[in-house]
C-alpha positions in Angstrom: 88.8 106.5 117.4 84.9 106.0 118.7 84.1 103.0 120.5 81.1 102.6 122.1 79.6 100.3 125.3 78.6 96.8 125.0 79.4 95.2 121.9 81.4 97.8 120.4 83.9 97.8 124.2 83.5 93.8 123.0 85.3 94.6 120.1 87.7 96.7 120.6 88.9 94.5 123.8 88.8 91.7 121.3 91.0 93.9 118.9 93.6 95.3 122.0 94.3 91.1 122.5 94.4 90.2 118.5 97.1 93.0 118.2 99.2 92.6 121.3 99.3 88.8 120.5 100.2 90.2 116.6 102.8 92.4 118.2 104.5 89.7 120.6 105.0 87.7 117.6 107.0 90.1 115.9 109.2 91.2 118.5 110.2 87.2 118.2 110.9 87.0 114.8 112.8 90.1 114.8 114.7 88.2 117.9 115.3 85.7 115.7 115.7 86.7 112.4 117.5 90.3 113.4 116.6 93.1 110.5 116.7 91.0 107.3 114.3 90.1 104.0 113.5 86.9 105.7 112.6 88.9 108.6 110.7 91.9 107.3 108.6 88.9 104.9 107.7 87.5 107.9 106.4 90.1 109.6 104.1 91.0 106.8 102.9 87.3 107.0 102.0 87.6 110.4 100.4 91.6 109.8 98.4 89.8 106.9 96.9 87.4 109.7 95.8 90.0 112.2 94.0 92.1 108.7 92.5 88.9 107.7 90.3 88.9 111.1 88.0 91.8 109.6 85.5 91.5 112.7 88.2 93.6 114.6 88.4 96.6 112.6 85.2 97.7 111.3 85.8 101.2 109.4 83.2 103.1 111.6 86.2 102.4 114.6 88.7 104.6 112.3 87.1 107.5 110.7 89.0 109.5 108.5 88.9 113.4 108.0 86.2 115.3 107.4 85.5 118.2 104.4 86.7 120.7 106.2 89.6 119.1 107.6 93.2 120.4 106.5 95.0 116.6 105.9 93.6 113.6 104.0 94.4 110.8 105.8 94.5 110.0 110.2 96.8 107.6 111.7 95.6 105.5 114.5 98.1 103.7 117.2 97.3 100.5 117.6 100.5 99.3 119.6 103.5 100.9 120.5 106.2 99.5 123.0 107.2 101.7 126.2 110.2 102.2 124.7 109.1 103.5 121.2 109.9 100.2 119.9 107.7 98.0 117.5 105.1 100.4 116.7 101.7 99.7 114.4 99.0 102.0 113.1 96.0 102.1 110.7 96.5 104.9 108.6 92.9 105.9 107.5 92.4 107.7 104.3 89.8 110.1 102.2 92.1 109.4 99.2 94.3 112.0 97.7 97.4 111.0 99.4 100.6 111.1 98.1 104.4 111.0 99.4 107.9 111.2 97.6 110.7 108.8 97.9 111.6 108.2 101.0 113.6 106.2 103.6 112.8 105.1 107.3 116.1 104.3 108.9 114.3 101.6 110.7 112.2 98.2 108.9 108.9 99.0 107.7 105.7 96.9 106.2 102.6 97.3 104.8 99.8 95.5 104.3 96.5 95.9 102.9 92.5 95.8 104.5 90.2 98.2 102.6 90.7 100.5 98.9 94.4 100.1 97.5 97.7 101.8 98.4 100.2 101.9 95.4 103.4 101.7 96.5 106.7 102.7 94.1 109.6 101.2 95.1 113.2 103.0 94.0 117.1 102.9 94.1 119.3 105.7 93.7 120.4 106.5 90.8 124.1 107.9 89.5 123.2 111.6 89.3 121.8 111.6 92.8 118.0 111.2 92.1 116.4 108.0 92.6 114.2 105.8 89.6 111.7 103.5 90.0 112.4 100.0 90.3 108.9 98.1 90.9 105.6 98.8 92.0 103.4 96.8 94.5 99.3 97.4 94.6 98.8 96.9 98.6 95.0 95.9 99.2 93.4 93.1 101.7 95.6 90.3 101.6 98.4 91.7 99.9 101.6 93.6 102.0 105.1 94.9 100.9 108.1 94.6 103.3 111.0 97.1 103.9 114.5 97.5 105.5 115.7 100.9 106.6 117.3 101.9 103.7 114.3 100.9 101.0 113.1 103.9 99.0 109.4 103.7 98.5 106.6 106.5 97.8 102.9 105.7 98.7 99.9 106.9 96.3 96.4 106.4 97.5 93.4 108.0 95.0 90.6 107.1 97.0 89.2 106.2 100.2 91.4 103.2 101.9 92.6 101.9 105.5 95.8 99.9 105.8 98.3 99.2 108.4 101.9 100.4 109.1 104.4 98.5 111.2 107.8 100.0 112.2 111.1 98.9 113.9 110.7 102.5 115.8 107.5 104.9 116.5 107.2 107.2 113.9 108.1 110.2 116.4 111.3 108.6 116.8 112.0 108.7 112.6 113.8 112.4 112.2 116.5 110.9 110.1 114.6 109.7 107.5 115.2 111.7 104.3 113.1 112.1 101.1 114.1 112.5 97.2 112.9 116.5 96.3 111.6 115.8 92.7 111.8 119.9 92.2 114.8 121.3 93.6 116.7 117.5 92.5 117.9 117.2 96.3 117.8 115.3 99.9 115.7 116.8 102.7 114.6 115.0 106.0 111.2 113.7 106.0 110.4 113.8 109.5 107.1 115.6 109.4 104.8 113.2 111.6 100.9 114.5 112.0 97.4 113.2 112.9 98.1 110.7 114.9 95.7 109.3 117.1 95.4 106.9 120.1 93.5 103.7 119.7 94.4 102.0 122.1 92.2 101.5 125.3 92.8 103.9 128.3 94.6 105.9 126.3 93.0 109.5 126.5 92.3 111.6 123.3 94.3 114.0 124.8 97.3 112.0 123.7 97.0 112.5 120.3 99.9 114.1 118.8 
């Protein structure tokens, strides 16, 4: 992430409050609600409050790769606890982005600020594959909402930036499994790349 003095510092200290308040919020309802629909819905709400204050996150804060870069999309930490707990990111896309059925062993939501995110959502099915139940269009002031064992793919065709909330930091997922469409089995999805610090005195150096 690039932030600059002055206005741009403004900003981004503006941003580091809007999200830690954001985040405070939903360690409560979790506290309160435990990991259910009502929950997880709730959660979204709240996400859809802190992408509603556009001011905070203009685009130029979260650029995604370049031509010659070798991945399509950048994820950027915006909070995550001491203890890997209650994790958020912007995931920053070029388009072109694409995952298979998959898990997260911990609750998940998504919700919308620039382009579209399609999300497919799934159940298994009786020879051991999955099919599609529904599908959800994520954009600005839209969001889907997931408990660990949801099965949902993402598809994004062009350039987008959304944000990901998670029971558990993504470096902590390494159970989660994914549908093989090809070989017709289960694999562990725990491939976790490109992500980047955002948050203030946070070196560069700590991307992972």
């Amino acid at each position: 992430m690039t932030t600059t003095s002055g206005a741009g510092h403004e900003v981004a200290a503006a941003r580091e409050a809007a999200v830690a308040e954001t985040m405070d919020d939903i360690r409560a309802i979790e506290g309160e609600l435990g990991v259910t629909r009502e929950a997880v819905a709730a959660i979204r709400d709240r996400l859809l409050r802190l992408a509603a204050r556009r001011e905070l996150f203009p685009l130029a804060d979260f650029p995604g790769p370049g031509p010659d870069e070798d991945r399509r999309s950048f994820l950027y930490r915006l909070a995550q606890d001491d203890d890997d707990r209650f994790a958020l990111y912007a995931q920053r896309s070029t388009g072109a982005v694409k995952t298979p059925a998959h898990n997260h062993t911990t609750w998940a939501v998504v919700v919308g600020f620039d382009g579209q995110e399609l999300n497919r959502f799934y159940e298994r099915s009786d020879d051991g594959g999955v099919a599609e139940t529904h599908q959800h269009l994520v954009e600005a002031g839209t969001g889907v909402a997931m408990l660990p064992d949801d099965l949902h793919s993402i598809h994004i065709e062009a350039p987008a930036l959304n944000f990901h909330c998670y029971g558990l930091a993504l470096e902590r997922l390494d159970e989660r499994v994914y549908f093989d469409a090809r070989s017709h089995e289960w694999r562990v999805f725990n491939s976790v790349s490109g992500i980047r610090e955002a948050r203030l005195g946070r070196s560069e150096a700590q991307f992972c």
